[in-house]
VOBAVEX-867100 format. One record per residue (C-alpha): residue number from 0; residue in three letters; z, x, y. Coordinates in Angstrom, 1 decimal. Each point is the difference from the previous one (the first is absolute). Example, Ala and Ser with C-alpha at 12.3 -4.5 7.8 and 13.67 -1.06 7.14 Angstrom:
% residues 2
<0, 'ALA', <7.8, 12.3, -4.5>>
<1, 'SER', <-0.7, 1.4, 3.4>>
***
This chain:
% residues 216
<0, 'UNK', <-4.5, -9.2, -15.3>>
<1, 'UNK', <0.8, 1.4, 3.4>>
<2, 'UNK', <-1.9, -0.6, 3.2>>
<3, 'UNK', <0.6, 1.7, 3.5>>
<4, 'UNK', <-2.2, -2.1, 2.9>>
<5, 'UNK', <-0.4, 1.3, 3.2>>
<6, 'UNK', <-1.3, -1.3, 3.2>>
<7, 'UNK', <-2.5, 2.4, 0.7>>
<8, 'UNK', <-2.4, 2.9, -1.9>>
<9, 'UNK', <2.9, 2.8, 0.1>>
<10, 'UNK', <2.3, -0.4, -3.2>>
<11, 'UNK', <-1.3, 2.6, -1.3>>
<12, 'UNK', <1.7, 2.0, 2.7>>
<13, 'UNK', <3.7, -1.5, -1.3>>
<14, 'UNK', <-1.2, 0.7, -3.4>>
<15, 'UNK', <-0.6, 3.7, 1.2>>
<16, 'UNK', <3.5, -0.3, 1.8>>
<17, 'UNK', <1.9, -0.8, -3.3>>
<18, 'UNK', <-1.8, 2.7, -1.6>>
<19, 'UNK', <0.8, 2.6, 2.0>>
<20, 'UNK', <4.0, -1.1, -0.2>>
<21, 'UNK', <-0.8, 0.1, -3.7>>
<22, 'UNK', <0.7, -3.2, -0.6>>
<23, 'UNK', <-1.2, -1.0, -3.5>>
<24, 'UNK', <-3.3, -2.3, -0.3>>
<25, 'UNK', <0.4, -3.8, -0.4>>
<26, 'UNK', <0.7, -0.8, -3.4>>
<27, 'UNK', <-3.8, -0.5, -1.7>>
<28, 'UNK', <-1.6, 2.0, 2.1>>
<29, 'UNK', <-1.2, 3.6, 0.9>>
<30, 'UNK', <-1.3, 2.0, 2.9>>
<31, 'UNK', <-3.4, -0.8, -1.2>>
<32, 'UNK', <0.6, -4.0, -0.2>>
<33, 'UNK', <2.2, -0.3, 2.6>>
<34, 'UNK', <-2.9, -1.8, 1.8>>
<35, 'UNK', <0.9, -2.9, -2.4>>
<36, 'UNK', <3.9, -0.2, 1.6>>
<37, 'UNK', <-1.2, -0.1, 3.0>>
<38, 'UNK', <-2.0, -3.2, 1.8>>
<39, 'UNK', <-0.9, 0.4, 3.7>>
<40, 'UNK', <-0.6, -3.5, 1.7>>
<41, 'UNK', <-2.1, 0.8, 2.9>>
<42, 'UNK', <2.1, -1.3, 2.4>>
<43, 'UNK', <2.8, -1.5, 0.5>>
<44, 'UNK', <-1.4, -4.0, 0.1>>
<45, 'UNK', <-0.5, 0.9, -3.6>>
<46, 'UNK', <3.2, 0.8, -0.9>>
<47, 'UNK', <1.6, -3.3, -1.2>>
<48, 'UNK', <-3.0, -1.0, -2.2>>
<49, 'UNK', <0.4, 3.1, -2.1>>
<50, 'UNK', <3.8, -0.6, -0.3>>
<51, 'UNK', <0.2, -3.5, -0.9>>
<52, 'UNK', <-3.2, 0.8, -2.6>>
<53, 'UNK', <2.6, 2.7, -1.4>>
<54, 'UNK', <3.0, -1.5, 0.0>>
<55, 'UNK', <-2.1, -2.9, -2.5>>
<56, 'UNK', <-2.0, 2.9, -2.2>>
<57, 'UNK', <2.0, 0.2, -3.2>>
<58, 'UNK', <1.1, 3.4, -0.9>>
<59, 'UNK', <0.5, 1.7, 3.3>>
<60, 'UNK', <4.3, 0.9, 0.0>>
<61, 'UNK', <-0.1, 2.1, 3.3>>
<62, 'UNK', <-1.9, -0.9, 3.0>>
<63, 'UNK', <0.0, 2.7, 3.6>>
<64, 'UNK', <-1.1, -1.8, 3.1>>
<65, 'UNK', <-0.7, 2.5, 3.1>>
<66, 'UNK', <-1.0, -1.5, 3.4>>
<67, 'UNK', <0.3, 1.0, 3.5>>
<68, 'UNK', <2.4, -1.2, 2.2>>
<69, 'UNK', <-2.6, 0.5, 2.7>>
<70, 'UNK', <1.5, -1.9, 3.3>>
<71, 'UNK', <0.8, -2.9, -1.5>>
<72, 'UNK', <3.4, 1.4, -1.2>>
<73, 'UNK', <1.4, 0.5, -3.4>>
<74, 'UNK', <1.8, -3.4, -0.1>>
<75, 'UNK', <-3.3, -1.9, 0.8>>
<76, 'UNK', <-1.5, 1.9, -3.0>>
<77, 'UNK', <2.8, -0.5, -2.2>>
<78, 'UNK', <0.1, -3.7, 0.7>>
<79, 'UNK', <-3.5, -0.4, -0.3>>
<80, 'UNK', <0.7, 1.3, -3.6>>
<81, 'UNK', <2.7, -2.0, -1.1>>
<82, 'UNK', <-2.2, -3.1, 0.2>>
<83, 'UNK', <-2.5, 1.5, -2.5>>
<84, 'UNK', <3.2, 0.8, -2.1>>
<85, 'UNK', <1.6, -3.3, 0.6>>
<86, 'UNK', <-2.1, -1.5, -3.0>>
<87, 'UNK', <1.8, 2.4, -2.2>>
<88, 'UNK', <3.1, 1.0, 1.0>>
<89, 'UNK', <3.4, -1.7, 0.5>>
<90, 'UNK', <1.0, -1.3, 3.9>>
<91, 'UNK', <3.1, 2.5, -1.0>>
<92, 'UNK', <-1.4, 2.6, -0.6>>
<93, 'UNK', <-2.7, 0.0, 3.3>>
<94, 'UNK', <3.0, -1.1, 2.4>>
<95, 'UNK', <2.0, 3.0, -1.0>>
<96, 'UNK', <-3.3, 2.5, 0.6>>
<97, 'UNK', <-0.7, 1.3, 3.3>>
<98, 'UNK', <-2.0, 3.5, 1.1>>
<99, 'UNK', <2.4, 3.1, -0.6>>
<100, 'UNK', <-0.7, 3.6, 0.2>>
<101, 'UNK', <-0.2, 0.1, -3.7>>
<102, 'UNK', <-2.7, -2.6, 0.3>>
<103, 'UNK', <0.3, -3.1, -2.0>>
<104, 'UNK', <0.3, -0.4, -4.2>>
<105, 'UNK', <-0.6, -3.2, -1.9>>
<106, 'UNK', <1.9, -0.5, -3.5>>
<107, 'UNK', <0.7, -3.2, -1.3>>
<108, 'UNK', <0.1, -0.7, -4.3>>
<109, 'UNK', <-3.4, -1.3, -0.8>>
<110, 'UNK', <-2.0, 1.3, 2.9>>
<111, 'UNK', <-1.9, 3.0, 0.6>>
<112, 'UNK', <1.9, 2.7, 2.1>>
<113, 'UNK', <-1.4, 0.0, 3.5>>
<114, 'UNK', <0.3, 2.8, 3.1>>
<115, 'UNK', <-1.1, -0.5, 3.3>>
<116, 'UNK', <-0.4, 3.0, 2.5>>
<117, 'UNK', <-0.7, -0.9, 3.5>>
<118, 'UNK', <-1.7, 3.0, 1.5>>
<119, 'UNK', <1.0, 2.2, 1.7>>
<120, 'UNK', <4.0, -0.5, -1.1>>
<121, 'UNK', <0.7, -3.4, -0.1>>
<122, 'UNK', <2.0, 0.1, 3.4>>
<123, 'UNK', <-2.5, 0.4, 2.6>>
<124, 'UNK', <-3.3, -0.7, 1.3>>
<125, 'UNK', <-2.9, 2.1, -1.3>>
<126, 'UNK', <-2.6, 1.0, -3.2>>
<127, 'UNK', <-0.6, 2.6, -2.3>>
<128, 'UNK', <-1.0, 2.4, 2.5>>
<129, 'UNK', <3.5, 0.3, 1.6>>
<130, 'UNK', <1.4, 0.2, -3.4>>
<131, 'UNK', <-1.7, 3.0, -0.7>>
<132, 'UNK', <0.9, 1.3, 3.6>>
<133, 'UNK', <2.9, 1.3, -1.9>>
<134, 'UNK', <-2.2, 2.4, -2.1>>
<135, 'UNK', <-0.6, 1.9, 2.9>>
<136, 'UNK', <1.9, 2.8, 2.2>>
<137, 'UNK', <0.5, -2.1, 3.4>>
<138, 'UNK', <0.7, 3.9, 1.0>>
<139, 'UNK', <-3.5, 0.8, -1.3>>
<140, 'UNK', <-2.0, 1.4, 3.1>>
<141, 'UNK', <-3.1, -1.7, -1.3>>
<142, 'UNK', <2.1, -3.3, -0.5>>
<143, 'UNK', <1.3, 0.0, 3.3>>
<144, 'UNK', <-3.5, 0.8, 1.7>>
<145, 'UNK', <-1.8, -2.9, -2.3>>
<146, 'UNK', <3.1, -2.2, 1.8>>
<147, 'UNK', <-1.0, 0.7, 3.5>>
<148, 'UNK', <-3.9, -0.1, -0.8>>
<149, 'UNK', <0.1, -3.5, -1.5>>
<150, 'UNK', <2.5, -1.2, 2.8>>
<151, 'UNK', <-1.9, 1.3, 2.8>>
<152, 'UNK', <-3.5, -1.7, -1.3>>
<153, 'UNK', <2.0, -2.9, -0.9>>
<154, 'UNK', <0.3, -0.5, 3.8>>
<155, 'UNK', <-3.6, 0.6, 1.1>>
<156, 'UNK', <-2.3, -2.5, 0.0>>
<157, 'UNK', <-2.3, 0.5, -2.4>>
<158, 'UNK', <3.0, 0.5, -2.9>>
<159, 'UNK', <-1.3, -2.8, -2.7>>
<160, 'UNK', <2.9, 0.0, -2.3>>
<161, 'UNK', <2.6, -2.6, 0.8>>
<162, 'UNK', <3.4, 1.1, 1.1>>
<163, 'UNK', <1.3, -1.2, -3.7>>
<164, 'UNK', <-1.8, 2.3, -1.3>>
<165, 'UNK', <0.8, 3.0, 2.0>>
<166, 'UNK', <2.0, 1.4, -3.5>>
<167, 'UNK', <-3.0, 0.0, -1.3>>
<168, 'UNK', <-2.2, 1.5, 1.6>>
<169, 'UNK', <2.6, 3.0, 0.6>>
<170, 'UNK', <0.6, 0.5, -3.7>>
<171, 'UNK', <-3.8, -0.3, -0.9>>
<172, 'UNK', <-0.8, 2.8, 3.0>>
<173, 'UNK', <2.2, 1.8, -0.8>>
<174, 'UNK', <-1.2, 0.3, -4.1>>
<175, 'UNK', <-3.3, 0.7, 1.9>>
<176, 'UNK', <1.2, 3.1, 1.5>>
<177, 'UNK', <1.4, 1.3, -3.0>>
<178, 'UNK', <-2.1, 2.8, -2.1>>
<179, 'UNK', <-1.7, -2.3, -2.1>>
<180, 'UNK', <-0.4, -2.9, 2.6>>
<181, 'UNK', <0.3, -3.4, -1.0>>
<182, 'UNK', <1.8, 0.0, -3.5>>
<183, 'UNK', <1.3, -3.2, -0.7>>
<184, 'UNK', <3.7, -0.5, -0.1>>
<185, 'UNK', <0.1, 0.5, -3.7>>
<186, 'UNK', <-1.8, 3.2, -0.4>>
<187, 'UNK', <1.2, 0.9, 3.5>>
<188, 'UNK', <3.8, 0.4, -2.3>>
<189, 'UNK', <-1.8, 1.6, -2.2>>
<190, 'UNK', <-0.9, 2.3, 2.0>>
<191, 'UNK', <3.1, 1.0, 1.8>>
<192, 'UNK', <-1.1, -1.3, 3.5>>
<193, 'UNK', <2.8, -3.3, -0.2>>
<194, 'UNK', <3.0, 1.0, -1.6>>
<195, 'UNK', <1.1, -2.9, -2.5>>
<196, 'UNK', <3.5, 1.3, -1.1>>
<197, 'UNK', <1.9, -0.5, 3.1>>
<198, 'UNK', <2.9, -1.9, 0.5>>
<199, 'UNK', <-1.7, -3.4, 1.7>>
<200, 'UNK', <-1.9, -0.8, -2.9>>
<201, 'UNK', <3.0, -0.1, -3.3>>
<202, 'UNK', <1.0, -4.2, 0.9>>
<203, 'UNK', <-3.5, -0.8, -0.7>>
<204, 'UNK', <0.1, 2.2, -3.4>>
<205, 'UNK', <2.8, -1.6, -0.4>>
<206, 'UNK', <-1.5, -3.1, 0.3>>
<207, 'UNK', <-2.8, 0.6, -2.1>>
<208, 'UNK', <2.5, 0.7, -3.0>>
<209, 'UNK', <1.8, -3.0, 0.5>>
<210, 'UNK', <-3.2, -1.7, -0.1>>
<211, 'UNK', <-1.7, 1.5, -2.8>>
<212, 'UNK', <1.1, 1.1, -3.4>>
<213, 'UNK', <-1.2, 3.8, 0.1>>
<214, 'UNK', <-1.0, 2.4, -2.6>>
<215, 'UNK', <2.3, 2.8, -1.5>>
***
């Protein structure tokens, strides 16, 4: 068995990614049952009750973990990790880990292969959202104007998103003004409004096979 958590409610969006890079389904699974791979937490407090509770569930051979660095920082994430990992893996294998642009790959004999992917690329700051930047045209006219909307209410007083979550907001507007307003990201590929084969996103397909044993 093969289980991809995620921090939040939008794996199905990275499912849609791999899709439309053709990237074969998970082993066991199909574009109808792919809700099986995938396990959203519902935050990120959640996250290292799922993991330890996998890492102990017989039968599962390749787990996908899929947080947000937010502004914490990649390295706080990461270590935050390896304590839920420590129980299972060895010391030598942890000490020689650290957050890479590849993102980070567990294999050890006897242990269930385990990725980690600290959104947005393992490097900085940042969540899904700015991940997904990338699938849009910075050159885009509407891009550019959804850029200086969101920055100029971002300093009135009556803005109520956080600065944090400026990305979001933009990326969200911005699928608002689209033809069909509001898709979420997933469908949003689908649709041709984000563009998932650019360059920005192959080290996390990358990751994901690494991760995952894939279908043919």
């Amino acid at each position: 068995m093969q289980r991809l958590i995620v921090e939040g409610n939008d794996g199905w969006a990275l499912t849609q990614l791999c899709e439309s890079n053709a990237l074969p389904w998970p082993e066991g699974f199909t574009k109808k049952t792919i809700g099986k791979f995938v396990v959203p937490a519902g935050g990120y407090d959640k996250i290292s009750g799922l993991v330890s509770a996998a890492l102990l569930e017989a039968g599962l051979t390749n787990i996908g973990i899929v947080v947000d660095a937010d502004d914490a920082g990649p390295e706080a994430r990461w270590q935050a990790m390896r304590i839920v990992l420590e129980p299972f893996f060895s010391n030598n294998m942890l000490d020689a880990l650290a957050p890479a642009p590849e993102g980070i790959v567990l294999k050890e004999p006897g242990r269930p292969v385990v990725g980690i992917w600290i959104m947005p690329d393992n490097a900085g700051n940042g969540y899904l959202e700015h991940f997904l930047a990338h699938l849009v045209d910075s050159e885009e006219q509407l891009w550019q104007h959804t850029d200086q909307t969101v920055k100029d209410l971002a300093g009135r007083d009556f803005c109520r998103f956080k600065p944090v979550r400026q990305q979001k907001a933009m990326l969200h507007t911005w699928l608002a003004w689209q033809e069909e307003p509001g898709r979420p990201f997933g469908t949003a590929m689908q649709a041709g409004y984000l563009n998932a084969k650019v360059a920005a996103v192959q080290p996390f397909l990358n990751w994901m096979q690494q991760t995952f044993r894939l279908g043919s």
